[in-house]
C-alpha positions in Angstrom: 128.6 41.6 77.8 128.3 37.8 78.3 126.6 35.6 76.0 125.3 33.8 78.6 122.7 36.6 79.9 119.5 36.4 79.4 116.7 38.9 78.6 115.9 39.9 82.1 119.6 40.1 82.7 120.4 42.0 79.8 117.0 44.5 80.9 118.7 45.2 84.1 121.7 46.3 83.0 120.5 48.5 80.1 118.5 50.1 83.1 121.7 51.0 85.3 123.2 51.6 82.1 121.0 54.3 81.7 120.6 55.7 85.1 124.3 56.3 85.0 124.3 57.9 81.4 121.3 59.8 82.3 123.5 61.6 85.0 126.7 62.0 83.2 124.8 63.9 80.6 123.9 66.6 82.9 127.7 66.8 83.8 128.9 66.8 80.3 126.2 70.2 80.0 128.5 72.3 83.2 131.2 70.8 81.0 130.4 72.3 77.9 129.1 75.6 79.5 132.4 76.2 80.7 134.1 75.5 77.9 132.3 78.1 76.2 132.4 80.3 79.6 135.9 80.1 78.9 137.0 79.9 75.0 134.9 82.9 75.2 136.6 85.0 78.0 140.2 84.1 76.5 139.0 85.9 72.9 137.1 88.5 74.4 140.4 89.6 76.5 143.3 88.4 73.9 141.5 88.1 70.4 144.4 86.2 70.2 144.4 83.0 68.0 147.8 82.0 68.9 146.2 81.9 72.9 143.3 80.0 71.8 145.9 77.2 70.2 147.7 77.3 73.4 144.6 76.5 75.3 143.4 73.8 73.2 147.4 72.6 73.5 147.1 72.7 77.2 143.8 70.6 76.7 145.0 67.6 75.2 148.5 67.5 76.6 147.4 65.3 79.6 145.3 63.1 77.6 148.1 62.1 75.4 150.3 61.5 77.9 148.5 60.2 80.6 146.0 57.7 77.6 148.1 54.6 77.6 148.7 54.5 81.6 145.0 56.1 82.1 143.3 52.8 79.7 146.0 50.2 81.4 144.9 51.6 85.2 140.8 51.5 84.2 141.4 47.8 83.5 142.9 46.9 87.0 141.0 49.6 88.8 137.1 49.4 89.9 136.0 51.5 86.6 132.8 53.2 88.5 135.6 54.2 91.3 137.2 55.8 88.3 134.7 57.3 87.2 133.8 59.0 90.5 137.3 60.0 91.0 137.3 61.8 87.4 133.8 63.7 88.4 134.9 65.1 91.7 138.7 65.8 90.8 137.5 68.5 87.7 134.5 70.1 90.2 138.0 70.7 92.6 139.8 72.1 90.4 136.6 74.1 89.3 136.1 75.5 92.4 139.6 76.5 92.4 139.2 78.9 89.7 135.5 80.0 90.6 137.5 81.7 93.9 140.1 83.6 91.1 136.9 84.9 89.3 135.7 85.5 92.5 138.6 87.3 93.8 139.6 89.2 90.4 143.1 87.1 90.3 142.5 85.0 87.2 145.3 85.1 84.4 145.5 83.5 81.1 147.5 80.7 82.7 144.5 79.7 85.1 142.8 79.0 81.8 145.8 77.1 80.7 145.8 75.0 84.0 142.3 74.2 84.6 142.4 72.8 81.0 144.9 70.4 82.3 143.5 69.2 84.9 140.1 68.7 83.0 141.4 67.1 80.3 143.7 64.9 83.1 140.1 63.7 84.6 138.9 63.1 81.0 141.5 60.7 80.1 140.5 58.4 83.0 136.7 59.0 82.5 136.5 58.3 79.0 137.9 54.8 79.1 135.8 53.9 82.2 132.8 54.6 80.7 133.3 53.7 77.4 134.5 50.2 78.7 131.7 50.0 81.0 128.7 50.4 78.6 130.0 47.1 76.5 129.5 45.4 79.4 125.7 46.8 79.9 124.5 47.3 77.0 123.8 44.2 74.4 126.2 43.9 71.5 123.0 44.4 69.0 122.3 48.1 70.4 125.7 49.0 70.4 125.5 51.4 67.2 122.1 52.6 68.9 123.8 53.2 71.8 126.6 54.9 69.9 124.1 56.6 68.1 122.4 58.3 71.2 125.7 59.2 72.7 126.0 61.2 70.1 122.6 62.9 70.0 123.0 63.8 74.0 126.6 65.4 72.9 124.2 67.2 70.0 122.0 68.5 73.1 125.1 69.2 75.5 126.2 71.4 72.2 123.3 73.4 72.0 122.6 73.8 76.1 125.7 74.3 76.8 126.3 77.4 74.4 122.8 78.8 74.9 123.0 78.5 78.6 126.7 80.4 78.6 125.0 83.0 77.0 122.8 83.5 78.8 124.3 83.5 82.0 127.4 85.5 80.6 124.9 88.5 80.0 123.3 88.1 83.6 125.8 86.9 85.8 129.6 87.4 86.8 132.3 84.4 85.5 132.4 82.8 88.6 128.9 82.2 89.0 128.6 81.2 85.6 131.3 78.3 86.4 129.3 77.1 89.6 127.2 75.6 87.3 129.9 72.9 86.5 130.3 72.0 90.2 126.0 71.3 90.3 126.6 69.2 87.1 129.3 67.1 88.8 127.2 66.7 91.9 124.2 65.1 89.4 126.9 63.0 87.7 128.7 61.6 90.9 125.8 60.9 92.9 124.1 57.5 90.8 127.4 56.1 90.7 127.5 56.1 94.5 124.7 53.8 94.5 124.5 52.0 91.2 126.6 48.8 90.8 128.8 48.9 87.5 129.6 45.1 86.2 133.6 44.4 86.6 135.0 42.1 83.5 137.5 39.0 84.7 140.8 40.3 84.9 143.6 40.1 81.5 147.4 39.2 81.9 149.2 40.9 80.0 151.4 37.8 79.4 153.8 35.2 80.8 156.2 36.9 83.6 154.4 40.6 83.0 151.5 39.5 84.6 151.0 42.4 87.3 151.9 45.5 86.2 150.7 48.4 84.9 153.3 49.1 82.2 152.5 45.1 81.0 148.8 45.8 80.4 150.5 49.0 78.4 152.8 46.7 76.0 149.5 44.2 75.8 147.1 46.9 74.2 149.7 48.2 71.8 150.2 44.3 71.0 146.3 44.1 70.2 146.7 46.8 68.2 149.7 46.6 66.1 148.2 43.0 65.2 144.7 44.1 64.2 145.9 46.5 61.4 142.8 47.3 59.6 142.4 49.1 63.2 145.9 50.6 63.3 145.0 52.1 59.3 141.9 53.8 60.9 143.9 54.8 63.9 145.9 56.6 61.8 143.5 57.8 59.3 141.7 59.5 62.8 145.3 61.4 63.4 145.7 62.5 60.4 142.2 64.1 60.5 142.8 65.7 64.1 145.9 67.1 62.7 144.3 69.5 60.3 140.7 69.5 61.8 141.8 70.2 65.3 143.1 73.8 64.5 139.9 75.3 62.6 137.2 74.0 65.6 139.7 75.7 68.0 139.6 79.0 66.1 135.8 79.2 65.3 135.3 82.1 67.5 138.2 84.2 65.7 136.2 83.0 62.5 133.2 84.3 64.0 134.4 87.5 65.4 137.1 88.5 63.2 135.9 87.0 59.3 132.2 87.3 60.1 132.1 90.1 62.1 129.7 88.7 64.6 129.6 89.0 68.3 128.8 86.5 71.7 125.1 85.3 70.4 126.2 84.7 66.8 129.1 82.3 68.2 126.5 80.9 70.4 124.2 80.2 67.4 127.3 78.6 65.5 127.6 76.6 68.8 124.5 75.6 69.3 123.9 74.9 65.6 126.9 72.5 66.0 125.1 71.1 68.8 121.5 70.2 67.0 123.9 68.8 64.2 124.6 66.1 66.9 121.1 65.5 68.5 119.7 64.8 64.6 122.0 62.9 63.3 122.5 60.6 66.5 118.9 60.5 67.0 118.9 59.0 62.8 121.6 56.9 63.6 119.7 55.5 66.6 117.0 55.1 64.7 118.5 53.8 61.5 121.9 51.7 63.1 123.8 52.9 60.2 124.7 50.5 57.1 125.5 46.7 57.5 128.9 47.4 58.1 129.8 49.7 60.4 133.2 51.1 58.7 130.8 52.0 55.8 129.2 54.4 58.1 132.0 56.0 59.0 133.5 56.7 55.8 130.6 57.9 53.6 129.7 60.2 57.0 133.2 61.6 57.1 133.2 62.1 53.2 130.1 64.2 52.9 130.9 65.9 56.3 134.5 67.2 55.0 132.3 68.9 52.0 130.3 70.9 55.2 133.5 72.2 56.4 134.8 73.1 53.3 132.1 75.7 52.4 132.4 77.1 55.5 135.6 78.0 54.6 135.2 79.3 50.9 132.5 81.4 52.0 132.9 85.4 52.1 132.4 87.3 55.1 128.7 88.4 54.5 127.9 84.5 54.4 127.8 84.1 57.5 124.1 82.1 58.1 125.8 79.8 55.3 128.4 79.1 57.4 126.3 78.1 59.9 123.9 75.4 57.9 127.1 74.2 56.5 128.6 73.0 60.3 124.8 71.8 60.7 125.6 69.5 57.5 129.1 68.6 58.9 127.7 68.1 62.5 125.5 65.4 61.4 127.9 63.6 59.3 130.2 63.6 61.9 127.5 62.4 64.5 127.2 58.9 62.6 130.9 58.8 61.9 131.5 58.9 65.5 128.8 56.5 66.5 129.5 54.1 64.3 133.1 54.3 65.0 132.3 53.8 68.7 130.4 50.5 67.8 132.4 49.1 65.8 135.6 49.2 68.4 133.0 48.7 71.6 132.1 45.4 69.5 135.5 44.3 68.5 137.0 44.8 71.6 137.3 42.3 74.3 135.9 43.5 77.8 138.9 43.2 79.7 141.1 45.0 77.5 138.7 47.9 76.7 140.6 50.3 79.2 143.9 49.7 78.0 142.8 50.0 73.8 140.8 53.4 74.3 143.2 54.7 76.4 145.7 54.2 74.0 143.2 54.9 70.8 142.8 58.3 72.9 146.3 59.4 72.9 147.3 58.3 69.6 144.5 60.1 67.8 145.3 63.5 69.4 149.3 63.2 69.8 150.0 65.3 66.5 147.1 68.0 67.0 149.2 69.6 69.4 151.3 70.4 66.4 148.8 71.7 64.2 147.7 73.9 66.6 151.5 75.1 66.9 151.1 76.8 63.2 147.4 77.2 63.2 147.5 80.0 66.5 150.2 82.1 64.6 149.6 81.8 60.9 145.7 82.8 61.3 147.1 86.0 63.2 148.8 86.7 59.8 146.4 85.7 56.6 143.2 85.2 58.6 141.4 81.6 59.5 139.5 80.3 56.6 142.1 78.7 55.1 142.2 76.1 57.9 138.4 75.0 57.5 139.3 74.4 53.7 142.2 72.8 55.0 140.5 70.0 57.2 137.4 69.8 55.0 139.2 68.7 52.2 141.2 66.6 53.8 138.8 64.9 55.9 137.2 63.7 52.3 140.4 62.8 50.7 140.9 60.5 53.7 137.7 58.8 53.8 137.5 58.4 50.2 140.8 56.7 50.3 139.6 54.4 53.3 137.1 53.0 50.6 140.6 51.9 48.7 142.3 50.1 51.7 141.5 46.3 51.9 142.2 46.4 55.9 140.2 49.0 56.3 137.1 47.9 54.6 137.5 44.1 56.3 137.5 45.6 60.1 135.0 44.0 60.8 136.4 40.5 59.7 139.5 40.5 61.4 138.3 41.5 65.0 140.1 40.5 68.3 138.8 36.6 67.6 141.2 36.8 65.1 143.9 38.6 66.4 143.9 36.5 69.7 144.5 33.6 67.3 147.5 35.5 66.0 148.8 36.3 69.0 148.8 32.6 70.2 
């Protein structure tokens, strides 16, 4: 956002700002309902692991490999366009599989393919919007900001859950799904009317000036020369890599260690979820320490200790289980925010698209293989061992971040600096 705005500007943006976030939040609920619609149906007819890997495969494929082109396109494209494009595309392909339900033709695969396609939408959508709230929201509320996106992703984790349980025990799948095309409706129709600030165009350089795989080599420029970024970057993949695999399996954990049934996962889920809404709501409220790395890495410390007792628990502790993703879920609510500041904040406007994109797809490019030994190994010797896995890993890398020079001066070496370098 421009220096040069004053109060009354700054107040009218924050208001579209959050007309437009008041209305995506309904759609990320249809979102999250049929997710849970779904992870549940694909247990409940496989009790598979290995399927529930393949899913969560078939969910992140298309972000990885359409991230960098998807960020590089939301820079050169009209980003509420984008974002309108997203919303509409994933109700299609909704609708698509509401008429299998419907019809009593759905397979596995169906699953498998609406995932793609939602995920697809998600990889333009997230880089729109998170690119599009620097530019309406001050850079002092940021980490507020950050804060409340994750609190609303807390209550989209409980509703979401709760409401799928619900309508699972009254209603057939494909009404249960229709939801997600009422959500979409909510979520598309402000941005028909609300005007979303466009930032002056970036080149990607001399001679590579007008092309999208030019704005691609320019964000992985920025990035390679800002390396206390690139050492987080990483630090984030390494953490997907083993964290990935146990949130994907929590309802074999549920239903094969505990013993549990739907409203048990659904409490797990929407435990999870209040996790989210408290501590974004305390980060909101608090805006985290000075520095906004320190944030993330004492949240990510204590929140790997959450995980890790869910997994050394035995199977009668199951209520454990679920205070200890209530501890982790909070944690991870401030590591998020704070993460989301600190790169909305170091980031310049006009190559927001282009950086998350990329920051997207490098992030989640190795969970895909972690999934690819998770799925079959928990059919052998059982889940836990992959919450134990990604708990103590998740502390072993934050504690380390504490120990890396470029990762604990971020926020000193931001793009003003590294557009000096690059000069």
């Amino acid at each position: 956002m421009g220096e040069s705005q004053g109060p009354a500007d700054e107040k009218r943006l924050m208001r579209r700002f959050f007309v437009i976030w008041g209305a995506q939040a309904s759609s990320l609920i249809g979102s999250a309902l049929v997710q849970f619609a779904l992870v549940w149906w694909l247990t409940i007819e496989t009790g598979s692991a290995t399927v529930l890997a393949i899913a969560m495969v078939a969910a992140m494929l298309p972000q990885i490999l359409l991230g960098p082109f998807a960020g590089a396109l939301v820079d050169r494209w009209n980003r509420r366009r984008v974002m309108i494009s997203a919303d509409v595309g994933i109700a299609l392909a909704t609708s698509v599989l509401i008429a299998l339900f419907a019809l009593d033709f759905v397979e596995v695969w169906h699953i498998y393919a609406l995932l793609m396609v939602r995920s697809a939408g998600g990889s333009f959508h997230w880089p729109a919007m998170a690119a599009s709230t620097t530019l309406m929201v001050p850079k002092k509320h940021l980490a507020r900001v950050g804060g409340l996106n994750q609190a609303i992703q807390g209550a989209v984790g409980i509703a979401g859950p709760a409401l799928g349980a619900v309508l699972l025990l009254a209603l057939p799948m494909w009404a249960v799904l229709s939801v997600d095309v009422l959500t979409a409706a909510v979520a598309v129709a402000p941005l028909l009317f609300v005007k979303i600030p466009q930032p002056a165009r970036a080149e990607g350089g001399a001679g590579e000036r007008s092309t999208v795989f030019a704005d691609m080599r320019d964000g992985f420029r920025f990035l390679r020369s800002w390396k206390g970024a690139l050492t987080l970057i990483l630090m984030i993949t390494v953490i997907n890599l083993l964290f990935t695999p146990a949130m994907a399996l929590m309802p074999i954990l549920v239903t094969s260690y505990f013993g549990e049934g739907l409203v048990e996962f659904a409490t797990m889920e929407v435990a999870t979820g209040a996790s989210f809404i408290v501590g974004g709501l305390a980060l909101g409220v608090w805006g985290g320490f000075k520095r906004k790395v320190v944030t993330m890495l004492v949240a990510g410390l204590l929140s790997g200790a959450g995980v890790t007792l869910v997994g050394v628990l035995p199977p009668e502790g199951f209520y454990i289980a679920v205070a200890g993703m209530f501890f982790a879920g909070f944690m991870i609510a401030m590591l998020n925010g704070a993460a989301q500041a600190l790169m909305q904040s170091s980031i310049p406007p006009e190559k927001q698209g282009r950086v998350f994109g990329l920051i997207g797809s490098l992030t989640v490019s190795v969970s895909p293989l972690g999934l690819a030994f998770a799925g079959p190994v928990s059919d052998l010797v059982g889940v836990q061992i992959w919450f134990i896995v990604a708990g103590v890993g998740l502390s072993a890398i934050m504690a380390g971040g504490f120990l890396m020079r470029s990762v604990m001066t971020i926020e000193d070496t931001g793009y003003h600096q590294v557009a000096v370098e690059e000069k």
